[in-house]
C-alpha positions as CSV (number, residue, x, y, z in Angstrom):
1,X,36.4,6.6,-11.1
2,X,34.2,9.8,-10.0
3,X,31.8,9.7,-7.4
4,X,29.1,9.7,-10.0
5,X,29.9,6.7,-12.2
6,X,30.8,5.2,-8.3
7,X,27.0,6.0,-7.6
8,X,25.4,4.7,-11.0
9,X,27.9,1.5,-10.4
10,X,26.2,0.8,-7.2
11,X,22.4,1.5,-8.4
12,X,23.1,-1.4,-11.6
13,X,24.7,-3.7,-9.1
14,X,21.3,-3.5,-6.3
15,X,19.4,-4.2,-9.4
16,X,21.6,-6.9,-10.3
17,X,21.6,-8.2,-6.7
18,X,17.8,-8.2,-6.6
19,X,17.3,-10.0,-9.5
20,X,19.4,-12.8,-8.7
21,X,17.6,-13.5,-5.7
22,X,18.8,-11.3,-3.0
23,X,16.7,-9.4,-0.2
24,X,16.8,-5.7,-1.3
25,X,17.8,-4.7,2.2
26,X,21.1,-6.9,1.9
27,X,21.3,-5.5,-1.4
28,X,21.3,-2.1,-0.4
29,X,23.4,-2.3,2.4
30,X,26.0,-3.9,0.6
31,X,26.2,-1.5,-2.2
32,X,26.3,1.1,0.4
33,X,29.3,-0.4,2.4
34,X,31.1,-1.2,-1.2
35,X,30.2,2.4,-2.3
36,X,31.5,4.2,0.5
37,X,34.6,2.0,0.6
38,X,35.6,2.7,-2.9
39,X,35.0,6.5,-2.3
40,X,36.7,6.7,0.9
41,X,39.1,4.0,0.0
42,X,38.6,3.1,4.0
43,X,36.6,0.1,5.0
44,X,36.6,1.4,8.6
45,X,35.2,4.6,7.9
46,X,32.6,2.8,5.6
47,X,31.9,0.8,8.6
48,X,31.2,3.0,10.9
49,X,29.3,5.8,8.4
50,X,26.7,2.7,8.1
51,X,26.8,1.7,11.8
52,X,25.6,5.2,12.4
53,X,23.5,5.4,10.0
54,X,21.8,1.6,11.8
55,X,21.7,3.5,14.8
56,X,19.6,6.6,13.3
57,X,17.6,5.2,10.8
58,X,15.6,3.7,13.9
59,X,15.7,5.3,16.9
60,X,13.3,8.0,15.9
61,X,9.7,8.0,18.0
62,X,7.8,8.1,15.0
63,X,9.5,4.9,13.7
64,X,7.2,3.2,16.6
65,X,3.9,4.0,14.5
66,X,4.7,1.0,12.5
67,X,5.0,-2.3,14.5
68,X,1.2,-0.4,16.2
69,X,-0.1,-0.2,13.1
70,X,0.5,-3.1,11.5
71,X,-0.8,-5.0,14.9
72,X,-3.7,-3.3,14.8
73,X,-4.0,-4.4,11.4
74,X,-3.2,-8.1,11.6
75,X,-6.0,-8.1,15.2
76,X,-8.8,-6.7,12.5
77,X,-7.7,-9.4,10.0
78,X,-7.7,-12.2,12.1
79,X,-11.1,-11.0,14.1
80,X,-12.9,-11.9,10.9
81,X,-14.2,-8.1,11.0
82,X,-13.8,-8.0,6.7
83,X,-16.2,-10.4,6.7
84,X,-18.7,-8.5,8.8
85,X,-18.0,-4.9,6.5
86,X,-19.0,-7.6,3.0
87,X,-22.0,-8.9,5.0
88,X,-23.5,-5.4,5.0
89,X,-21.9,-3.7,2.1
90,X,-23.8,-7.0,0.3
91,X,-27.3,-6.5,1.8
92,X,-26.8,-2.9,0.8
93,X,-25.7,-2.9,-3.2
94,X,-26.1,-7.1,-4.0
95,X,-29.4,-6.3,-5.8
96,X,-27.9,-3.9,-8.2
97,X,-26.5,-4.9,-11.4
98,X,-22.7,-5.7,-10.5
99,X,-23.5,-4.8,-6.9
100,X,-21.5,-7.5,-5.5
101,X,-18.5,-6.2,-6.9
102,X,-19.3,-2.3,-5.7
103,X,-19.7,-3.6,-2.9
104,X,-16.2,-5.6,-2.2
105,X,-14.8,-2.1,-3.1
106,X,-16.6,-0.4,-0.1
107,X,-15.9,-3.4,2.1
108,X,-12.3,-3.2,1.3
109,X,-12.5,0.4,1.6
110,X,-13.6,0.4,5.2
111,X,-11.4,-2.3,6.1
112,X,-8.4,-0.5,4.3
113,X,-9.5,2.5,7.3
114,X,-8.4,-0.2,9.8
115,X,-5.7,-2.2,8.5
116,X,-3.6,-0.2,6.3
117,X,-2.4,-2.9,4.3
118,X,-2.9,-4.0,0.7
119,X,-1.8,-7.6,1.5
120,X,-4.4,-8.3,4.2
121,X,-7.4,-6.7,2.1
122,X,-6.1,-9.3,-0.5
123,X,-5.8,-12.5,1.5
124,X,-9.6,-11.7,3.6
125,X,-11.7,-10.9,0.1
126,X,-10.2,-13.7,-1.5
127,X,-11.8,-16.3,0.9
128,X,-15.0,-13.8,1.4
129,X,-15.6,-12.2,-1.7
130,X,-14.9,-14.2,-4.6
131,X,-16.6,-17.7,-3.9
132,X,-19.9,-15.6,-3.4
133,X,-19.3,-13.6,-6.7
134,X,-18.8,-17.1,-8.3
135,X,-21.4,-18.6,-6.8
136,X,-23.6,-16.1,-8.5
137,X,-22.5,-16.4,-12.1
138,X,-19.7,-14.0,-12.1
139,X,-16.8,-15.6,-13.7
140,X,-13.7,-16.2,-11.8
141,X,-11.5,-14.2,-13.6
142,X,-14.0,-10.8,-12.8
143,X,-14.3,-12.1,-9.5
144,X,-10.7,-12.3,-8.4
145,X,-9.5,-9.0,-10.5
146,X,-12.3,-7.0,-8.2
147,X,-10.2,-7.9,-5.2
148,X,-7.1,-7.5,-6.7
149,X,-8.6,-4.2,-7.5
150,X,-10.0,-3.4,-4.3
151,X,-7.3,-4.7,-2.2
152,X,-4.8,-1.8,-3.3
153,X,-7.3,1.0,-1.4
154,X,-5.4,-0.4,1.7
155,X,-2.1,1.4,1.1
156,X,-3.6,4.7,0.0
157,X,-6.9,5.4,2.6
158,X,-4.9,5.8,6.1
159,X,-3.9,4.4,8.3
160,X,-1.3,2.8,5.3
161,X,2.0,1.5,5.7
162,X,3.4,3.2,2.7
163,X,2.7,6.1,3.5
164,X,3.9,5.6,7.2
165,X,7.2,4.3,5.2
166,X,7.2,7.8,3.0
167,X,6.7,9.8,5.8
168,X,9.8,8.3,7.5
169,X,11.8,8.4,4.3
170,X,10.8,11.7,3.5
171,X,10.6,13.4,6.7
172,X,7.3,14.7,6.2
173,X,4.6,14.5,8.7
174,X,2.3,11.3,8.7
175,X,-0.8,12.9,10.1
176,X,-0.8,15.4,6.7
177,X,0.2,12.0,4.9
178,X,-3.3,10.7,5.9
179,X,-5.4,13.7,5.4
180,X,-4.0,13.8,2.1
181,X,-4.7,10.4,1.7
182,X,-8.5,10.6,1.9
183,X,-9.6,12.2,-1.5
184,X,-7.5,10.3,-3.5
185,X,-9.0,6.6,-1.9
186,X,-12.4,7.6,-2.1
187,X,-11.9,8.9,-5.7
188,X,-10.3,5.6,-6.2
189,X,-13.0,3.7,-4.9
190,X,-15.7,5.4,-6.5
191,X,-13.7,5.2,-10.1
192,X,-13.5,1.1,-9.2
193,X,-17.7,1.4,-8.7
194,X,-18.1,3.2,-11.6
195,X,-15.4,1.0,-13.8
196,X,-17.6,-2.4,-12.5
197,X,-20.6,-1.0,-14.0
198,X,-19.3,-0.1,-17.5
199,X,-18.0,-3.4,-17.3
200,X,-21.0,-5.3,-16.9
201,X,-23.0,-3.3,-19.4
202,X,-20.1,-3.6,-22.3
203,X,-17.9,-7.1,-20.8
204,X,-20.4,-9.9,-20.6
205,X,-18.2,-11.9,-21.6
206,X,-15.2,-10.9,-19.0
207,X,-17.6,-10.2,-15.7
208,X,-20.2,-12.8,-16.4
209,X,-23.9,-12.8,-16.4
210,X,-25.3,-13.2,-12.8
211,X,-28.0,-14.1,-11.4
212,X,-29.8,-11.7,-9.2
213,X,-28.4,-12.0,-5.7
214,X,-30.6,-14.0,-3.2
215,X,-31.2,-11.8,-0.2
216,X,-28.7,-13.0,2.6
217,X,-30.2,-15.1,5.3
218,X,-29.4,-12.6,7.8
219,X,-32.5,-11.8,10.6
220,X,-33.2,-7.9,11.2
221,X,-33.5,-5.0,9.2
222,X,-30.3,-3.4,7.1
223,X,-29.9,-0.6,9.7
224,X,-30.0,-2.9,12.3
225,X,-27.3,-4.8,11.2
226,X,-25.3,-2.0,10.0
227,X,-25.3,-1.1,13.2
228,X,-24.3,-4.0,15.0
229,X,-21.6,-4.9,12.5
230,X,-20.5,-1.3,11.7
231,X,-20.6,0.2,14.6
232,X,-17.6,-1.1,16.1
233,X,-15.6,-0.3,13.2
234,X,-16.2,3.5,12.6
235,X,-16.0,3.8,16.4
236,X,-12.4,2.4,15.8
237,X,-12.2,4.2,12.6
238,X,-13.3,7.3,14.2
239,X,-11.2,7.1,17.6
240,X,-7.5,6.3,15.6
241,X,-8.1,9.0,12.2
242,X,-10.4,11.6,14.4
243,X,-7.5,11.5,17.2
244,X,-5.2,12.5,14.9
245,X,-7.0,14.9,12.1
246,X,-8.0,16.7,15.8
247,X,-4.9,16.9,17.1
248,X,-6.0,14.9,20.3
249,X,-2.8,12.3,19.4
250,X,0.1,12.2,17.4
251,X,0.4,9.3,14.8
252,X,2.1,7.2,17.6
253,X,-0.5,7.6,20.0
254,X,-3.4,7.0,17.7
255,X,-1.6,3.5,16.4
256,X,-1.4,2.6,20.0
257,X,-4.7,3.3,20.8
258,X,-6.2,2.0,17.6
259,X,-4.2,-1.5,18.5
260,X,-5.8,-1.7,22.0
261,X,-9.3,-0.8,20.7
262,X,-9.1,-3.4,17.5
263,X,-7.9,-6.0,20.5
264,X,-10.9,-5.3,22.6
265,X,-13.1,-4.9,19.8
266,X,-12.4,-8.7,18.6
267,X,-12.6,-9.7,22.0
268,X,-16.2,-8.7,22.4
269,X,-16.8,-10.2,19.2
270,X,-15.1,-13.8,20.5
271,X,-12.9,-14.0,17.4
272,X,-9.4,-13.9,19.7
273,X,-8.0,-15.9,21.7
274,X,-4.7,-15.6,23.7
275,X,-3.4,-18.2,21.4
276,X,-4.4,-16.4,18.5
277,X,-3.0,-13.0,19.9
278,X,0.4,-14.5,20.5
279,X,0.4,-15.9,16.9
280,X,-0.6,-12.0,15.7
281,X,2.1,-10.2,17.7
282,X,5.2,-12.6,16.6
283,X,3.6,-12.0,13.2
284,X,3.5,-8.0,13.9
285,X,7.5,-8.5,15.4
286,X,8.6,-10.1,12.1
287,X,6.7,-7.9,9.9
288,X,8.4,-5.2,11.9
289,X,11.9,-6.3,11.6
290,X,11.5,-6.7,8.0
291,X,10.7,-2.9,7.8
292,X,13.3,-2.5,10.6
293,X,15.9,-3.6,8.0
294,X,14.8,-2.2,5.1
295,X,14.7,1.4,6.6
296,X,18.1,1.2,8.2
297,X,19.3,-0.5,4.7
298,X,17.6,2.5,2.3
299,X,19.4,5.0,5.2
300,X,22.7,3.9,4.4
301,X,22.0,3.9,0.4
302,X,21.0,7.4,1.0
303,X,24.1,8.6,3.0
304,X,26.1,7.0,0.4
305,X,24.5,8.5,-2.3
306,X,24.9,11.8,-0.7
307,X,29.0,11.1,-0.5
308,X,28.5,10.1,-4.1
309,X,26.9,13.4,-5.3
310,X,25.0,11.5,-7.6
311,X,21.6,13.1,-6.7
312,X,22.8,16.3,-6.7
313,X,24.0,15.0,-10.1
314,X,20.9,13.5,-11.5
315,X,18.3,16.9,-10.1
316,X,21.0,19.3,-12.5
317,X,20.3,16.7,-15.0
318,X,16.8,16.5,-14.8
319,X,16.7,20.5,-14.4
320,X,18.5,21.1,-17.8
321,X,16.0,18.9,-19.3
322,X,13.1,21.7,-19.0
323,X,10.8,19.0,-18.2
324,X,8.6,21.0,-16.1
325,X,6.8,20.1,-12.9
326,X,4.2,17.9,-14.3
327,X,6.3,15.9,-17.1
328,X,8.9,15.0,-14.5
329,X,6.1,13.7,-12.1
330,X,4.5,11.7,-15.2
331,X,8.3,10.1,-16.5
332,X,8.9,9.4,-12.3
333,X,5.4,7.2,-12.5
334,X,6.2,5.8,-15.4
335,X,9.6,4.5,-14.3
336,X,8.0,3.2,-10.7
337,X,4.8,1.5,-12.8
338,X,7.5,-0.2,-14.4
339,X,10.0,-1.3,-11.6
340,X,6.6,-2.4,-10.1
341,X,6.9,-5.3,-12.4
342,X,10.1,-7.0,-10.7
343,X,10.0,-5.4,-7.5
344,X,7.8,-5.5,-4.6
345,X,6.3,-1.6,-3.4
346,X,8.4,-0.9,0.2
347,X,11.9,-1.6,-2.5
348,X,10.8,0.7,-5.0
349,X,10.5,3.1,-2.6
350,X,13.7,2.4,-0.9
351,X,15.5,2.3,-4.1
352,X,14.2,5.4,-6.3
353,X,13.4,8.0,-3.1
354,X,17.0,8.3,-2.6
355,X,17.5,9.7,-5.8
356,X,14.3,11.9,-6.8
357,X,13.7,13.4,-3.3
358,X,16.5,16.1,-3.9
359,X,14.9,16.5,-7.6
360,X,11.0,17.1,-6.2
361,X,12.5,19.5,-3.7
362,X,14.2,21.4,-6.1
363,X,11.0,21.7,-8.1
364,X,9.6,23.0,-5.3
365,X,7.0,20.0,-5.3
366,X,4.7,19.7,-2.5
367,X,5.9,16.4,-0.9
368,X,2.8,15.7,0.5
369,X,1.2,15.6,-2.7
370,X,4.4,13.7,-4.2
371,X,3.8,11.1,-1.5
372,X,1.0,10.4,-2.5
373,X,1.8,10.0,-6.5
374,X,4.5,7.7,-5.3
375,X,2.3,5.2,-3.5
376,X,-0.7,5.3,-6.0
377,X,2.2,4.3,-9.0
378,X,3.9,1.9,-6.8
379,X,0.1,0.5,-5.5
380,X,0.1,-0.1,-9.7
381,X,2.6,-2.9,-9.3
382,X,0.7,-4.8,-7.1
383,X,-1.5,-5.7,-10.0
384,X,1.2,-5.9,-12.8
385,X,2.7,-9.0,-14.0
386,X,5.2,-11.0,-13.2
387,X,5.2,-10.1,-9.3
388,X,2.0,-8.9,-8.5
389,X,2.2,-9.7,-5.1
390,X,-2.0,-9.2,-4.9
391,X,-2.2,-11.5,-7.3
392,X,-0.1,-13.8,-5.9
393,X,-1.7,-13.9,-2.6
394,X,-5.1,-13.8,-3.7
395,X,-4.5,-17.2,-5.9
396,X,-2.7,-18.8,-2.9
397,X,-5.3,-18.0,-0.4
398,X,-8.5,-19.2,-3.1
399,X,-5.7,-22.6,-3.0
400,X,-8.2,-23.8,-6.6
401,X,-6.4,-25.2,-9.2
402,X,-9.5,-24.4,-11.6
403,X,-8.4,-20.5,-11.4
404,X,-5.3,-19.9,-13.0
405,X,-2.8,-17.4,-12.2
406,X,-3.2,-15.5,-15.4
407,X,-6.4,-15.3,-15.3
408,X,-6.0,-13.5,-11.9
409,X,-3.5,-11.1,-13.8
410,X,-6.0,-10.7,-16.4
411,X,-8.9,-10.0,-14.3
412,X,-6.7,-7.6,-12.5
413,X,-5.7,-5.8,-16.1
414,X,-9.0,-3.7,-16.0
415,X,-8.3,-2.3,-12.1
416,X,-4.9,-1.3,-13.2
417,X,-5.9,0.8,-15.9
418,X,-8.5,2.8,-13.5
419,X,-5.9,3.3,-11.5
420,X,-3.6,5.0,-13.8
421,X,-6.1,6.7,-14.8
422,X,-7.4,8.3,-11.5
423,X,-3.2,8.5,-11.0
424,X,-3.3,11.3,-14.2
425,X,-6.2,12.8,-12.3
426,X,-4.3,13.4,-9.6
427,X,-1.4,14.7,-11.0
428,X,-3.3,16.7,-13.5
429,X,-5.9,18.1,-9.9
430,X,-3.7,17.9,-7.0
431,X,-6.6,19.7,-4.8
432,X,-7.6,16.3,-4.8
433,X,-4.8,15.2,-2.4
434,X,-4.4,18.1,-0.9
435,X,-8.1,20.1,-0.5
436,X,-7.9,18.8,3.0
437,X,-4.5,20.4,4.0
């Protein structure tokens, strides 16, 4: 057997693996220890190519911008500090037909600047968002597809975990990762606003018919409030991104510093405790480890793969095809819109980067840009039945039995077509990713 059919072998038997249940990192890392074995016909030098290949993976300095991140992300969440971006984003844009919808986009939108994760935008709106859309007459399947929606901004406007994730995998810088990150969120966001009002103007029957929102019993003006709810976040906003688009800290150093200011932001706000910081840093130290695993796991499928010579394989392929630059991109989304349906985003990536990395490059695509593709198709996933994992969380944090889970897919349906659409925009434009290179 040739180190090709080896290599194609291996890929079939993760996918098998996965789908019977088992953790994609054990998956990979078994494949990748079988692989090499039946290549080298040597368990020991299959044992020690992956130990080495453990020991790598993490030991880089930029590997410790995750576990900051994601605490600074996790101290935001629990500070109740998504509530406090709705509150204003409401007084703003509740008045205006579908207003309360815009306006969980730009909450989740801000929030995504300071958490970085789709999950947490999810879980926060849920409790926040959709009780007060339903409240006003929007139906519940409207209500929870607009955080489903929304929720997704969080792994493309940085600070995001995916693209932390890409960066590592790719060896690309995280810092351009982010910059590149902006245009393509707030084109997102504003396709999501502009989406909510053809809805409401041509879906009755899907968003609802609301009432007009009542103002919010809230004492002082807008700008007043803006600025005592706001202000604490686009200083935090401001300190972690503007550290690092000036230069004044690497990615590192801005997640550290970002983790320490969302700390002693909540802790002016009284919304920590030391109880309640001890339960967020366990949670940061398994989230970690989790990632930990997975990028040690998707290190050794890579080495492997490299032994097997089935990328070099599959770019000739892909090459002879004369598919060009932009119908490879568009066949790439298509085949990670539709992994997205079994597969959760961080394995997708683990899985296919392996393999298309060495095809991009050869294309001479910018990576940057490709990064940024990548997360937007995976982000698609989220939404997509049967593992939606937004959708998942968003129906176990509302915990109401009236709201079935397909009609949180279905609501979701809508969100998941803007996004491939702003995703053809982006591959069609890529100034839009990368004007601010």
């Amino acid at each position: 057997m040739t180190g090709v059919e080896i290599g194609l072998w291996s890929l079939a038997g993760i996918l098998g693996l996965i789908w019977l249940g088992m953790h994609v990192s054990v998956a990979l890392a078994l494949a990748s220890f079988a692989g090499v074995w039946a290549l080298r016909d040597n368990p020991t030098y299959a044992a020690r190519l992956l130990s080495l290949a453990t020991r790598e993976s993490i030991s880089s300095y930029l590997f410790g911008v995750v576990p900051l991140f994601v605490l600074m992300g996790l101290v935001v969440s629990r500070a109740d500090i998504g509530r406090d971006t709705f509150d204003v984003a409401n007084r703003a844009l509740g008045r205006l037909k579908g207003g309360l919808g815009m306006a969980t986009v730009g909450a989740n939108a801000i929030f995504a600047a300071i958490t970085g994760i789709s999950i947490a935008s999810a879980a926060v709106f849920a409790k926040v968002a959709v009780p007060e859309m339903m409240r006003i007459g929007h139906t519940a399947r409207f209500a929870t597809g607009v955080v489903a929606g929304s929720s997704v901004l969080g792994m493309l406007i940085p600070p995001s975990l995916l693209l932390i994730l890409y960066g590592i995998l790719a060896e690309q810088s995280v810092g351009h990762l982010f910059v590149a990150g902006v245009g393509p969120g707030v084109v997102l966001a504003l396709a999501f606003c502009i989406g909510i009002a053809v809805m409401m103007r041509l879906m009755p029957g899907f968003t609802g018919t609301p009432r007009p929102a009542s103002p919010v019993a809230q004492t002082g003006s807008l700008a007043a409030d803006t600025v005592t709810k706001l202000a604490p976040i686009a200083a935090l906003i401001a300190l972690v991104l503007g550290g690092i688009y000036g230069g004044v800290f690497t990615p590192t150093e801005a997640g550290a510093i970002g983790a320490l200011g969302a700390i002693v932001i909540a802790g002016l706000k009284r919304r920590i405790t030391p109880r309640i910081l001890w339960q967020v840093t366990l949670e940061t130290g398994h989230i970690t480890a989790s990632i930990c695993f997975l990028i040690i796991a998707a290190t050794m499928y890579s080495r492997f793969l490299s032994l097997s010579g089935l990328p070099a394989f599959v770019t000739e392929w892909a090459i002879a095809q004369d598919l060009g630059v932009t119908g490879f991109v568009l066949l790439y989304c298509l085949i990670l819109v539709v992994l997205g349906t079994i597969l959760d985003s961080s394995s997708i990536m683990m899985i296919t980067l392996p393999l298309v990395l060495p095809i991009a490059t050869a294309l001479q695509i910018d990576l940057i840009w490709f990064g940024i593709v990548t997360v937007l198709a995976v982000e698609i996933g989220l939404l997509t039945p049967p593992l939606g994992l937004s959708v998942y969380v968003i129906k176990g944090a509302l915990d109401d039995p009236s709201i079935p889970l397909g009609d949180v897919f279905r609501g979701a349906l809508p969100f998941a077509l803007i996004m491939a659409v702003v995703l053809v925009l982006i591959v069609a434009f890529p100034p839009i990713a990368t004007g601010l290179l």
